[in-house]
Structures are given as C-alpha cells and as structure tokens.
C-alpha positions as CSV (number, residue, x, y, z in Angstrom):
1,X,0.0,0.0,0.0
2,X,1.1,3.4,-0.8
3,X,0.6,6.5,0.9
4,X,0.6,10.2,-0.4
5,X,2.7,12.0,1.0
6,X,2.4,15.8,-0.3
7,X,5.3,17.8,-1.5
8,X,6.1,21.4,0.4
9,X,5.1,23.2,-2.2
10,X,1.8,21.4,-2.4
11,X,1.6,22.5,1.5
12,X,2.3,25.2,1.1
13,X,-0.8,25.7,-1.6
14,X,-3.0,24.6,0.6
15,X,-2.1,26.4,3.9
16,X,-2.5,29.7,1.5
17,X,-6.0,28.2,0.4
18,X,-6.8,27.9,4.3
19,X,-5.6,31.5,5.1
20,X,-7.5,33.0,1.8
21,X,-10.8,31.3,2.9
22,X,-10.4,32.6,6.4
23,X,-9.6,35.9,5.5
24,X,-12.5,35.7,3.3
25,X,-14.7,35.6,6.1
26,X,-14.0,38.7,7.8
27,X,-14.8,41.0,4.7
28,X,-17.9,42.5,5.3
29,X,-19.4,45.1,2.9
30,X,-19.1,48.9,4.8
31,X,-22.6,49.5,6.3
32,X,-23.4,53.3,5.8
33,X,-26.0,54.9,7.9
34,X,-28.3,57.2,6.4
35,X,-29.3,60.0,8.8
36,X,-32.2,61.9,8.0
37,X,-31.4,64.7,5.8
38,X,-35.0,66.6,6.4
39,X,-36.9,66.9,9.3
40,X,-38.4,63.3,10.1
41,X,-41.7,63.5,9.4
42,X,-42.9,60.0,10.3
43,X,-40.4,59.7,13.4
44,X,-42.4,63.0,14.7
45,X,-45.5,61.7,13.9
46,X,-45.0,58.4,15.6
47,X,-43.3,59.9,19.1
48,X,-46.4,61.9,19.5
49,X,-48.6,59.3,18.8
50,X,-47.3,57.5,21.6
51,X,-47.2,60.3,23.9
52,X,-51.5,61.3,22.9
53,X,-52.1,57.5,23.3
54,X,-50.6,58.0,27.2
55,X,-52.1,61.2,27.8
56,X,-55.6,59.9,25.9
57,X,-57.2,63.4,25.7
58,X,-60.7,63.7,24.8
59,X,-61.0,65.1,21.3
60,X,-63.9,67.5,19.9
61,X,-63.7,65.5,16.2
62,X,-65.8,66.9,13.0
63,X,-66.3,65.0,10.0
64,X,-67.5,66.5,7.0
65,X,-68.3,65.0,3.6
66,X,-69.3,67.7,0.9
67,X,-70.6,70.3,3.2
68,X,-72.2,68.1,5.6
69,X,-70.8,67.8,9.4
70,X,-70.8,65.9,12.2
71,X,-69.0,66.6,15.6
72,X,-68.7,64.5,18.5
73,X,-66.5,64.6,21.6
74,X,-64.5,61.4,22.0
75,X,-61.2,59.6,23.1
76,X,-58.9,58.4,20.4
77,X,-58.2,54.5,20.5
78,X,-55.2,54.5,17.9
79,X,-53.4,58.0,17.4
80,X,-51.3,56.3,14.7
81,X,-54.2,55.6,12.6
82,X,-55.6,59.1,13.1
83,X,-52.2,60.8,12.0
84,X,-51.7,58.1,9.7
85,X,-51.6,60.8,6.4
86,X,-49.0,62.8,8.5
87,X,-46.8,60.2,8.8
88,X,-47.4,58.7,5.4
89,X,-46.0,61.9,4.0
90,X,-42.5,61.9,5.4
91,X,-40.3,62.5,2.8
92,X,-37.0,61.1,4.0
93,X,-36.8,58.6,1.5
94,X,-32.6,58.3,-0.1
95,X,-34.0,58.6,-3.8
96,X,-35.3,62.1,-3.1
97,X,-32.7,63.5,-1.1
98,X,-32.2,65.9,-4.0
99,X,-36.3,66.3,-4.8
100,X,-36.9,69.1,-2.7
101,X,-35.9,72.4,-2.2
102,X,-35.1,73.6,1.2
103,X,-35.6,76.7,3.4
104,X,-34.4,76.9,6.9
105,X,-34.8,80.1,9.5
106,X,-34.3,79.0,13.2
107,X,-38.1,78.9,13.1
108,X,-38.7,77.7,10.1
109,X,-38.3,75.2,7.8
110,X,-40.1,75.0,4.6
111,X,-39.1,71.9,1.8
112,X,-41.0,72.0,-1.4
113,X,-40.5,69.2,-4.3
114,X,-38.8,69.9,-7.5
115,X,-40.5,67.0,-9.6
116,X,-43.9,66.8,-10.2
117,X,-44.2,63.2,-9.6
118,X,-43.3,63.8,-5.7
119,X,-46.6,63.0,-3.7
120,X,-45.6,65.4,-0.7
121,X,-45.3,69.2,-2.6
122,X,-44.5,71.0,0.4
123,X,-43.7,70.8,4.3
124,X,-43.6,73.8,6.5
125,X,-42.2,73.0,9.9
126,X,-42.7,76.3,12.3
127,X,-40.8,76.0,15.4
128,X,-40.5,78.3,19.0
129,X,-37.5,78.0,21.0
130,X,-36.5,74.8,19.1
131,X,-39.7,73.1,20.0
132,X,-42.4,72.4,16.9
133,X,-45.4,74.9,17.1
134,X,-47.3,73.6,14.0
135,X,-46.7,71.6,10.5
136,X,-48.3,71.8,7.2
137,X,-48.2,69.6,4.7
138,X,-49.7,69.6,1.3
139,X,-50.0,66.0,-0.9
140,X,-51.2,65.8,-4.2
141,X,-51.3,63.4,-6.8
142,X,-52.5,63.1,-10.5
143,X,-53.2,60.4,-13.4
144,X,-55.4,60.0,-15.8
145,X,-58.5,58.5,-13.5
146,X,-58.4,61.3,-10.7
147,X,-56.8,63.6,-8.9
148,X,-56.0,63.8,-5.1
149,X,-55.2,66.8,-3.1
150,X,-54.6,66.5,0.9
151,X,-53.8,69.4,3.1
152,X,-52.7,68.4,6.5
153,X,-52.3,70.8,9.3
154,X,-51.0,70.0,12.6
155,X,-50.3,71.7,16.3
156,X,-49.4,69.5,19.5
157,X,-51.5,69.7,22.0
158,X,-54.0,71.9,20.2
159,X,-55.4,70.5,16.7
160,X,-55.1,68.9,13.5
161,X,-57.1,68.9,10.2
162,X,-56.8,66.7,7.0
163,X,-58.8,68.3,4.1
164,X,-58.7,66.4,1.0
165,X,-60.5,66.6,-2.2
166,X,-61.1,63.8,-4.5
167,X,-61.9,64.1,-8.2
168,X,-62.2,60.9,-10.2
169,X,-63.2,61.4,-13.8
170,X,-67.0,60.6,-14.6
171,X,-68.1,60.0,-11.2
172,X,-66.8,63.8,-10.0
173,X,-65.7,65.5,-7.0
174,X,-65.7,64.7,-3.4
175,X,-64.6,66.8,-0.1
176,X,-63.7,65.6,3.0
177,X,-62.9,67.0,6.0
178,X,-61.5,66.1,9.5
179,X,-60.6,68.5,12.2
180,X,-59.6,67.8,15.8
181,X,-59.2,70.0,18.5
182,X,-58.0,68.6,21.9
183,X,-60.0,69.6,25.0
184,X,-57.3,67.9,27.8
C-alpha cells in the first residue's frame, strides 16, 4: 500500500488556500448609515402618537363630507391611525434626497418638491424656542382617472385637520374634512 505523501510546495498551496478562505470571512461590505437629511416627518409623527395615546385626551372630532358635518366629543383609540396621512408623507426617502428644495430660519423650515411626480409638494415646519409649534403639509397626486389633493395641518397639543378633495373622472368631486381640537 502506498501513501501520499504531499510535497512542500503542495503544502504550502493549501495552507494559503486555508488562510485565503479565512480571511475571506472577515470581509464585510461597509454598512453606511443614512441619517435623516429633512426633518423626520414620520419619526415626529409616531413619538407623538405614543405620547397622545398616554395622555388619551378627549377630542372634539368633526367629520364632514361635501358640506355636511358631524361633531362629537370622543377619546382616540389608535393616534397612529388618526395621524396616519401625517406620517405617510415623510419625505425622508434616499432617492429624493435631491427632490426638494429647502428653506431653513431657526423657526422655520419649509421643503418644497422639484419633480412633479413627488406626492408630498410641500412641508412647512414652524418651530419656537427649538420646540415644533405647528406643521403643514400639502400631498397631491395626478393620473389620468383622478386627482387627489390633501392638506394636512397639525399643532401638538392643540389640533389637526386633513382636508382632502377627490376628483375621479365621470363620477366627479368629493370633499372631506376632519378637524380635531384637543379639549385635555
């Protein structure tokens, strides 16, 4: 019987082939974070949320479809449903980091989109001492069945009102309307 006995250089091969493999392992691809180049809309949105969900203040809410309204004084059971169009419209997304146009005071902020295909056209951010005093945002979109236009206003601890018109083509125009104004 006959053994195989491998030559150095053939050792030598292989402990290379060991050391190439391991080393293989520790390459990892660089992980870049992306920090929020605008004002985080949906991060905003979502801490005060869970801050009206613990402080569950009762809420004079009016509805109103095409001129007709109906108020009632109640306690909101999900605040991230009810701000759900504010936080929908953050517009810290990396593929329009160069979409919008930017203006910045210490107590303002104001971003408003370049391209036309951009859902969210503007956000105004108005700010007192550093702290946010009220946000506006206005959403529209367009194609060939309808068009959809949303202004969303908001102000902690005081109110916020979505009003959005529809208008889809042979069936026609819609308005809706929702205000809140907190009462605790």
């Amino acid at each position: 019987m006959c053994w195989y006995k491998p030559s150095s250089i053939q050792l030598l091969l292989i402990l290379n082939m060991i050391i190439l493999i391991s080393g293989l392992q520790a390459c990892k691809p660089d992980v870049k974070v992306i920090t929020a180049k605008f004002f985080d809309v949906k991060g905003f949105f979502e801490a005060d949320s869970a801050r009206l969900m613990k402080l569950d203040p009762i809420v004079k809410k009016t509805v109103s479809h095409n001129g007709k309204a109906e108020t009632k004084s109640l306690h909101i059971k999900n605040w991230g449903s009810e701000l759900s169009l504010f936080i929908n419209s953050d517009i810290n997304k990396p593929a329009w980091h160069d979409g919008y146009t930017i203006v910045e005071t210490p107590d303002l902020m104001r971003y408003t989109a370049k391209e036309p295909d951009l859902k969210t056209r503007e956000l105004t951010i108005k700010k007192q001492g550093g702290k946010v005093q009220s946000i506006t945002i206005v959403n529209s979109t367009k194609n060939l069945l309808y068009t959809n236009t949303e202004k969303l206003y908001y102000r902690p601890d005081s109110l916020y009102r979505i009003e959005k018109t529809q208008h889809v083509r042979l069936i026609g125009t819609n308005n809706y309307k929702i205000e809140g104004i907190l009462l605790q």
